[in-house]
C-alpha positions as CSV (number, residue, x, y, z in Angstrom):
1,X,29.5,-75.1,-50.2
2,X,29.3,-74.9,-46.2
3,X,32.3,-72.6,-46.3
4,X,30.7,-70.2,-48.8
5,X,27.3,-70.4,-47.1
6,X,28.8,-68.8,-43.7
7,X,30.6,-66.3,-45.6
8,X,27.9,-65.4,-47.6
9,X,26.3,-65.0,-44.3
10,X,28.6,-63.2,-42.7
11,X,28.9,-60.8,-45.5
12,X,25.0,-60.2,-44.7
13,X,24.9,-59.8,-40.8
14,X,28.0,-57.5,-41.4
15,X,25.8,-55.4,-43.6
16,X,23.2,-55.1,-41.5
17,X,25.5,-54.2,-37.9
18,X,26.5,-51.3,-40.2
19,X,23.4,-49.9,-41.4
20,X,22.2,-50.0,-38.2
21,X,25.7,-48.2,-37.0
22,X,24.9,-45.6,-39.4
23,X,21.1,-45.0,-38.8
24,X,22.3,-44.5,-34.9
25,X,25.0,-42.3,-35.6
26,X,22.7,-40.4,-37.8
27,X,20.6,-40.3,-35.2
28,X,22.5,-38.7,-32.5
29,X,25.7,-37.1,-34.4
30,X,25.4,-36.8,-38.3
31,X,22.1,-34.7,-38.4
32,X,24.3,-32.1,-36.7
33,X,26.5,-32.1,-39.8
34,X,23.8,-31.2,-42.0
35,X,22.4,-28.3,-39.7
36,X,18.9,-29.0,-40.1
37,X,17.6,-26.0,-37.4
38,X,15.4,-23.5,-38.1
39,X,15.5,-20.6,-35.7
40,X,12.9,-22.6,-33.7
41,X,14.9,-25.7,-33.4
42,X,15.8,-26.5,-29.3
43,X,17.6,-25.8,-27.9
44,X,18.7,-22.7,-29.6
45,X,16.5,-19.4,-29.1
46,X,15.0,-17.5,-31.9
47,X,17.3,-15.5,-33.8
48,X,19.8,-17.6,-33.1
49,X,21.0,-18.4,-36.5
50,X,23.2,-16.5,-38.5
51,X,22.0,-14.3,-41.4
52,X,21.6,-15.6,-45.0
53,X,21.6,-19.4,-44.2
54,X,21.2,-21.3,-47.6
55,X,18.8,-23.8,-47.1
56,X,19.1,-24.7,-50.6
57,X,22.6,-25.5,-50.6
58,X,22.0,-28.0,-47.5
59,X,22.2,-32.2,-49.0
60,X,18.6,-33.9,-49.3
61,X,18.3,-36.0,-45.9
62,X,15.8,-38.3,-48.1
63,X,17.8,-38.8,-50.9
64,X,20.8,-39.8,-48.7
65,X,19.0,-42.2,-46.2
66,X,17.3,-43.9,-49.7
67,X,20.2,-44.1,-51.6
68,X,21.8,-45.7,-48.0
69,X,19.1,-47.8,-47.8
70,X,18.8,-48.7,-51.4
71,X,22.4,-49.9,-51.9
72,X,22.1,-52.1,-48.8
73,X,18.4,-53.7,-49.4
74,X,16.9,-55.5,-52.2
75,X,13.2,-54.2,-51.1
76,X,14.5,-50.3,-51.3
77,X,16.3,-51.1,-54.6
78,X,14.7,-47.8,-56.5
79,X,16.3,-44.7,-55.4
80,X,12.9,-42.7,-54.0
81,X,11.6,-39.4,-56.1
82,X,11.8,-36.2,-54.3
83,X,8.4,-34.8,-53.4
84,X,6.3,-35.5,-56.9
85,X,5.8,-32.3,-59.3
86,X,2.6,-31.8,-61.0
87,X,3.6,-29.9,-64.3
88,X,0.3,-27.3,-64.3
89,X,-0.5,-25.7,-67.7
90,X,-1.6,-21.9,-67.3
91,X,-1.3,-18.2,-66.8
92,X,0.4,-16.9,-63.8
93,X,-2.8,-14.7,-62.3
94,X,-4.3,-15.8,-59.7
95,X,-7.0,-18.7,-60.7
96,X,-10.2,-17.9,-58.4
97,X,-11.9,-21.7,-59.8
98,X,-13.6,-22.8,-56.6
99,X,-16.7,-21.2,-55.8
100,X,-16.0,-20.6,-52.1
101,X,-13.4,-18.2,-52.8
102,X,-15.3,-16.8,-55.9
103,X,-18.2,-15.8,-53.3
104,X,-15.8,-14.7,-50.5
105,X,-13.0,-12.8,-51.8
106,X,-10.2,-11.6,-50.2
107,X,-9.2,-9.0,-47.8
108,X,-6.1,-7.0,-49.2
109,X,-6.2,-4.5,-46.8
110,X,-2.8,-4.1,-44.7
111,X,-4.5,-4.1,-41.0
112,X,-2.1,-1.0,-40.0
113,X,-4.2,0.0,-37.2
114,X,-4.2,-3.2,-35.1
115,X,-2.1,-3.4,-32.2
116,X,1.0,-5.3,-32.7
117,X,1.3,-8.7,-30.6
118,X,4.0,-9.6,-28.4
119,X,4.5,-12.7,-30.2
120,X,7.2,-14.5,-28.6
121,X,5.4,-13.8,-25.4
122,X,2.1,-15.4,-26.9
123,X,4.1,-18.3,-28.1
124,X,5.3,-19.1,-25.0
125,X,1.9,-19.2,-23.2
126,X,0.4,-21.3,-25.6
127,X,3.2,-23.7,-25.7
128,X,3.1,-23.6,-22.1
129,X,-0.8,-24.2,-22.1
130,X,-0.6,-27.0,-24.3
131,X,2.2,-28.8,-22.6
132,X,0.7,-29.0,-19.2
133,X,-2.5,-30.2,-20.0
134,X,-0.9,-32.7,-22.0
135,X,0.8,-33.4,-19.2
136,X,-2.1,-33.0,-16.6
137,X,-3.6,-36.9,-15.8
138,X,-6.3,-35.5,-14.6
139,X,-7.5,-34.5,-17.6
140,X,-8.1,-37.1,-20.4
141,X,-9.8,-37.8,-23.8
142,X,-9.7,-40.6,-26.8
143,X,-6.0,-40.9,-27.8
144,X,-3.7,-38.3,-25.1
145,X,-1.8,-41.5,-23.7
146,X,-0.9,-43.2,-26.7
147,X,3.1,-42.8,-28.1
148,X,4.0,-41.4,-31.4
149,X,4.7,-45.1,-32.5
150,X,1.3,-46.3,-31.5
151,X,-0.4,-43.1,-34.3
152,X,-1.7,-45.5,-37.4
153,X,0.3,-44.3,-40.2
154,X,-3.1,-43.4,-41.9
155,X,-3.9,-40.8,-39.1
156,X,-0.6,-38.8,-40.2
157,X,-1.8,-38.4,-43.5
158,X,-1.8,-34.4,-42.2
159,X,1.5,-33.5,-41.4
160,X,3.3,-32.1,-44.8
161,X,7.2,-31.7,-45.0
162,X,9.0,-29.5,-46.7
163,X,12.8,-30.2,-46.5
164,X,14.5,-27.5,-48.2
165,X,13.6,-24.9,-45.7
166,X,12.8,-28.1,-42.3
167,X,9.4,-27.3,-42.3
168,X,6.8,-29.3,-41.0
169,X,3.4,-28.1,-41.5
170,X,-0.3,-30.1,-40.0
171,X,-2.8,-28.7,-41.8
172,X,-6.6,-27.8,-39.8
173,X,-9.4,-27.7,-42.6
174,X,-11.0,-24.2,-42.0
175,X,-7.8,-22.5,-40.3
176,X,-6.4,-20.9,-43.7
177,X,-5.1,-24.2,-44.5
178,X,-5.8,-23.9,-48.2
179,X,-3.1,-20.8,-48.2
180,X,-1.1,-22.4,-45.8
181,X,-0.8,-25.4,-48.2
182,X,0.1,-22.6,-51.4
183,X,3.0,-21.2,-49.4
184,X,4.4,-24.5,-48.3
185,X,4.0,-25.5,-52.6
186,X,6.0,-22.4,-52.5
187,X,8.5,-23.3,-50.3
188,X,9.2,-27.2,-51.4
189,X,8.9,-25.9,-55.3
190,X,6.7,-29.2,-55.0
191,X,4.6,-27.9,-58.2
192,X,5.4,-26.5,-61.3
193,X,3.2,-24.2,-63.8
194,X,5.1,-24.6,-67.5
195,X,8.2,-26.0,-65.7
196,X,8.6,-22.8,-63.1
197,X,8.1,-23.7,-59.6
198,X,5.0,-21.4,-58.3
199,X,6.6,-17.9,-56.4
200,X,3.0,-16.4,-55.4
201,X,1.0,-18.9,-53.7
202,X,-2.4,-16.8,-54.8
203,X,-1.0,-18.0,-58.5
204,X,-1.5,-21.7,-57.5
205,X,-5.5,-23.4,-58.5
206,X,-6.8,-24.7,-55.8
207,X,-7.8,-27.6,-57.2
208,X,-4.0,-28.5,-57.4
209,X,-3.5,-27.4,-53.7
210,X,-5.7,-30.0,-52.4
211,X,-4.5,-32.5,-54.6
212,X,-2.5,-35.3,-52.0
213,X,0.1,-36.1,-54.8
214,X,1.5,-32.3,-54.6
215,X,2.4,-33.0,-50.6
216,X,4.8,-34.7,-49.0
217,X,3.5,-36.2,-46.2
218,X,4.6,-38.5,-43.3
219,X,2.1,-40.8,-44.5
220,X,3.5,-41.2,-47.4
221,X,7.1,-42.4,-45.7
222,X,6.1,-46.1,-45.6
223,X,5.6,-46.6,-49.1
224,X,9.6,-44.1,-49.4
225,X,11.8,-46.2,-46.3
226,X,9.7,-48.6,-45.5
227,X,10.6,-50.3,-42.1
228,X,12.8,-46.9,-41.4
229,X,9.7,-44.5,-42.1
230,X,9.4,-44.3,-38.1
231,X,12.7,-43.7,-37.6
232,X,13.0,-40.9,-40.0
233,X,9.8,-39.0,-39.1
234,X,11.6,-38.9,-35.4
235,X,14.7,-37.4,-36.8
236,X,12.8,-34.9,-38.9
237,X,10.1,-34.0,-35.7
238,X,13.4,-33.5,-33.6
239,X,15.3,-31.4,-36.4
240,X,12.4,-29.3,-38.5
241,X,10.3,-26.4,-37.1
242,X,7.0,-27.9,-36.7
243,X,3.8,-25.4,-36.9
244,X,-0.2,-25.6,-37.1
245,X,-3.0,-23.0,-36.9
246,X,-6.0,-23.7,-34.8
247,X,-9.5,-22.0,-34.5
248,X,-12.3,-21.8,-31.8
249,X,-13.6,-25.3,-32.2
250,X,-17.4,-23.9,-32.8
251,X,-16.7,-21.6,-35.3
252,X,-14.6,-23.9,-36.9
253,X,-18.3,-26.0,-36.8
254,X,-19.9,-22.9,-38.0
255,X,-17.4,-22.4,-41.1
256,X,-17.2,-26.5,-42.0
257,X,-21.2,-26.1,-42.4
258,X,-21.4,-22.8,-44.1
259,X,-18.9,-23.9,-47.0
260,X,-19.7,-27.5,-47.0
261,X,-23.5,-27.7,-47.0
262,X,-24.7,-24.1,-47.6
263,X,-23.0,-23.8,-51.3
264,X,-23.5,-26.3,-54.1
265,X,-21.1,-29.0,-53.1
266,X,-22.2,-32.4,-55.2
267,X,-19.3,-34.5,-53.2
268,X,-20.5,-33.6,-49.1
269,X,-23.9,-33.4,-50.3
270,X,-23.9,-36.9,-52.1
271,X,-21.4,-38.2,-48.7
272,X,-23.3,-36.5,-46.0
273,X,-26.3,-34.1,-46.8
274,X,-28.3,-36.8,-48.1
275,X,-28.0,-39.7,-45.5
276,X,-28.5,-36.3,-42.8
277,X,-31.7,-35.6,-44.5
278,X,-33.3,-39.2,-44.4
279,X,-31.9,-39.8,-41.0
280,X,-33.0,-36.0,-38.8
281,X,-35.6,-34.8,-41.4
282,X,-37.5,-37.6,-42.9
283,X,-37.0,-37.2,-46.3
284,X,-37.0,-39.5,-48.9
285,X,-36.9,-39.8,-52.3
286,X,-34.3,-36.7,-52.6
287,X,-32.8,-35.8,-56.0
288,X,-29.2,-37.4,-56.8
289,X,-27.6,-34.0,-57.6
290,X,-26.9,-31.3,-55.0
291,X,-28.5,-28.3,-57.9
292,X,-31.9,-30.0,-58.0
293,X,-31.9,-30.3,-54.1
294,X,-31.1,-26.6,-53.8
295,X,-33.9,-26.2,-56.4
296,X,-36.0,-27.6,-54.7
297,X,-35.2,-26.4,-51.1
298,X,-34.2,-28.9,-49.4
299,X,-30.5,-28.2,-47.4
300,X,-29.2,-29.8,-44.7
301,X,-29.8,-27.8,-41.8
302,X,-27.5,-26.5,-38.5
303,X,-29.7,-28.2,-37.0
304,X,-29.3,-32.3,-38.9
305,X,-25.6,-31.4,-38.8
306,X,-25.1,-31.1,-35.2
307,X,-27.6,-34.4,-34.7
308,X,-25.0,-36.3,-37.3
309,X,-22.1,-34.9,-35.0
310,X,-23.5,-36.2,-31.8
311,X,-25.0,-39.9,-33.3
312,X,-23.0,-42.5,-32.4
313,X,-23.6,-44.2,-35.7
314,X,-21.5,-41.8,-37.1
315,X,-17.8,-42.7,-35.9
316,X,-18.9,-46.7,-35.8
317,X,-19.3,-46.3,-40.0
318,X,-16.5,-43.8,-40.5
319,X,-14.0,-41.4,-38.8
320,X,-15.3,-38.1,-38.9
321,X,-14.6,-36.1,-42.1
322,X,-11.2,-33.6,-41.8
323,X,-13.4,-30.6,-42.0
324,X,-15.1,-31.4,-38.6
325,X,-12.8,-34.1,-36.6
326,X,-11.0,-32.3,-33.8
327,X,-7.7,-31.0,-33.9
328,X,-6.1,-33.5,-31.3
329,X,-6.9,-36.3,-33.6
330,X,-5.6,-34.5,-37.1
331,X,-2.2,-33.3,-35.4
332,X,-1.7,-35.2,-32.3
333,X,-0.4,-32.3,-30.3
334,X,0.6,-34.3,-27.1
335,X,2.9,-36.7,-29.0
336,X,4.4,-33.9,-31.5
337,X,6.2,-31.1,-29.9
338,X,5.4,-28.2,-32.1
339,X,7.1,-25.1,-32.2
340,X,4.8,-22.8,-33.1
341,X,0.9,-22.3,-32.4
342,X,-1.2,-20.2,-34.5
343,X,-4.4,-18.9,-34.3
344,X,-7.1,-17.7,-37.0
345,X,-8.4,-15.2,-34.5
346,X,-4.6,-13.9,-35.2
347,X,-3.9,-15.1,-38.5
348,X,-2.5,-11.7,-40.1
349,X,-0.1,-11.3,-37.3
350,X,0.9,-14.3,-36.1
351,X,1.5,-15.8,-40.3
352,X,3.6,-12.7,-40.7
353,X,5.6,-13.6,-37.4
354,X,6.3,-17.2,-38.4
355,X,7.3,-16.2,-42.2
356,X,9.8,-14.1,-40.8
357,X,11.1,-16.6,-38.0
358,X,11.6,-19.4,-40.8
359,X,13.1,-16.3,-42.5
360,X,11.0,-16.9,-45.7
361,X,9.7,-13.4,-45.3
362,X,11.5,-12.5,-48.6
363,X,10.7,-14.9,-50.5
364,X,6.7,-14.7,-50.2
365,X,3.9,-13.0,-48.1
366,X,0.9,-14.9,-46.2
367,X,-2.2,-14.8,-48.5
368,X,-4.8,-12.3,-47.9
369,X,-7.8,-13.5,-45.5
370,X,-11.3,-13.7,-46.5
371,X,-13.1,-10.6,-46.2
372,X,-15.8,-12.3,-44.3
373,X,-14.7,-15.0,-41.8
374,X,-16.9,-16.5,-39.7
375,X,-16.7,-14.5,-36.3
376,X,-16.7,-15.8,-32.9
377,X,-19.5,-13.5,-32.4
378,X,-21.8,-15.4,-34.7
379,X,-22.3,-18.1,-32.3
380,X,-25.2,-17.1,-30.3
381,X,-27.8,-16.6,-33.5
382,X,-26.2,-20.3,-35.0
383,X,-26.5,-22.5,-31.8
384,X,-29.8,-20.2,-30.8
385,X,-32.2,-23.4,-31.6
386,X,-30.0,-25.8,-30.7
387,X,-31.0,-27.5,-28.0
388,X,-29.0,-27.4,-24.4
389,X,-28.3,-31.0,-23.9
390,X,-27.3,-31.2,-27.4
391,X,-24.7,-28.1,-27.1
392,X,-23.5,-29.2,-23.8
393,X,-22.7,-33.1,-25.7
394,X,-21.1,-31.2,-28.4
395,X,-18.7,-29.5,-26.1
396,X,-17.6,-32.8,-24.3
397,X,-16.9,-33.8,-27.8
398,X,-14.7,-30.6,-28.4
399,X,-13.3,-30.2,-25.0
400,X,-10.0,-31.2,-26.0
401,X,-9.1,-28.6,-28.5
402,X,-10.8,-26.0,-26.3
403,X,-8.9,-26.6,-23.9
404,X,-5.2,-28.0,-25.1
405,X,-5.6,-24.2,-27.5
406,X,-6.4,-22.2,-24.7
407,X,-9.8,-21.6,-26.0
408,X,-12.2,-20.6,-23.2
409,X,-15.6,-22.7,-22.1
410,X,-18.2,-21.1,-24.1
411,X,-20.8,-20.9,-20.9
412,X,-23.2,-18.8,-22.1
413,X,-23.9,-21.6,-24.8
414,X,-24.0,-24.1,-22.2
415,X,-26.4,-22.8,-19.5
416,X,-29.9,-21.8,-19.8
């Protein structure tokens, strides 16, 4: 029995010296073998990949590692699926559903007539921006010291993968990210409508875009590879092209409160509009749905939303919703290296650059932008009534994407 005991045993630690053999090698030499590298993958340049590169054809890293894992431990005994599929009944036309977009519209024009950017140049200063205040001690906020292993896996909940092109996407509520989320569908062929993955992202309902189960996100890696989800987010952060879009942190205020609390929305106004109107406007008694509060007048005003912002009651009884919280805290910028910055101010240009880099140009185009997107120059007439202290607390509370984006100091908001 002793005998059979120690081999038993030494049948087990030998088991485990090779996986971890493997997930090293992996680490440092077998990636290479799969040539996961975009055009933006270090430390090769742009453009440095040859011509007609099938992505498709490459193996699935995820179903290897599982399969590796699965064979070798009894709690990864189910091989994991590839990013779930929603099968999605319907017509191919575009399916305009949610009132936001039935109000806005979208801008089809070309934009011809703007100046072309020199993007790799503008790349390279916001990189370069971003890096060295990361980098800067003298210039701190909530989170900029912590490591990548120290992020709850809760708080990566943005960051969406796509691994048949290495794409790695965080997604910034009010920067396009509802079309950014269509082409990367597009992309991982994550959803089907009647068993065809979607080819248009307009085609694609946006209540199906926003749905989590569509996505493949890091937060989801836990529940996939368990004690090796870490691991394997590293590999992928060192091997995929990794890409957000950001926005001048007030308008990105202005936009969150002009969709969110100045349509009918019965979720934020059940969540947020009614606790804002007991707490900065003395109300009681208000009606349970958002159509009778409309009815009778009572909204939420720029005004109640900035107070909510600023109370410290919020953040002690919940993290701040995704549509307000600030970017450093949805995509962790100074622990993820990411390839490529976007901008809403530059959307058109700088989405038609970054298609073409992942060379996916042929495959789709960048939706259409709203035809009338909150402007920078709305700021004034918004923050107009708000008081000084108040703006000058709201920028301390923004600083950080300000200034990591390149954004500069709004001072004519913050001085009399």
């Amino acid at each position: 029995m002793t005998k059979a005991r120690l081999l038993r045993l030494s049948v087990v630690l030998v088991s485990i010296f090779m996986i971890l053999l493997i997930i090293v090698y992996w680490d440092n030499v077998g990636t290479a073998h799969f040539y996961l590298h975009t055009s933006f993958s270090r430390p090769r340049s742009p453009g440095a990949i040859a011509a007609g590169e099938d992505w498709e054809a490459l193996p699935d890293v995820d179903e290897f590692l599982a399969k590796l894992l699965s064979s070798s431990l009894k709690q990864n005994s189910s091989t994991p699926r590839k990013t779930e599929q929603l099968l999605v009944q319907g017509s191919n036309k575009p399916v305009l559903s949610n009132l936001e977009e039935n109000v806005r519209g979208y801008d089809w024009s070309t934009h011809k007539d703007r100046n072309s950017l020199d993007q790799e140049k503008l790349q390279v200063e916001r990189q370069r921006t971003l890096r060295e205040f990361c980098a800067n001690s003298s210039f701190t906020f909530p989170t900029k010291e912590r490591s990548f292993d120290d992020i709850p896996n809760y708080e990566l909940n943005h960051l969406i993968v796509d691994d048949r092109h290495g794409v790695i996407y965080c997604y910034v509520p009010k920067v396009a990210c509802t079309n950014w989320k269509r082409v990367m569908i597009v992309l991982s062929e994550s959803l089907l409508d009647q068993g065809v993955p979607y080819r248009n992202p307009l085609d694609i309902p946006r209540e199906h875009v926003h749905n989590s189960s569509t996505h493949l996100t890091f937060n989801k890696f836990w529940r996939r590879y368990g004690k090796f989800s870490r691991h394997l987010m590293k590999i992928k952060l060192k091997k995929y092209t990794k890409f957000l879009f950001v926005r001048d942190p007030f308008v990105r205020l202005i936009s969150a409160f002009r969709s969110k609390f100045e349509l009918e929305n019965e979720e934020f106004y059940r969540r947020f509009a009614i606790p804002m109107l007991k707490l900065y406007s003395n109300h009681t008694n208000l009606p349970t749905s958002v159509s009778e509060a409309f009815g009778a007048g009572l909204k939420v005003s720029f005004s109640d939303f900035i107070q909510y912002l600023l109370d410290p009651r919020t953040e002690k009884m919940a993290p701040f919703n995704e549509h307000w919280r600030q970017v450093y805290r949805l995509c962790h910028p100074c622990q993820i290296d990411y390839d490529f910055i976007g901008k809403l101010e530059t959307l058109d240009e700088d989405a038609a650059y970054l298609l073409q880099l992942l060379k996916v140009d042929r495959l789709l185009r960048f939706p259409p932008s709203y035809r009338n997107r909150t402007a920078s120059s709305w700021e004034d007439n918004w923050f107009a009534k708000i008081p000084l202290a108040w703006r000058q607390q709201l920028y301390k509370l923004y600083e950080a994407d300000f200034v990591l984006f390149g954004y500069p100091k709004p001072e004519n908001l913050l001085k009399d």
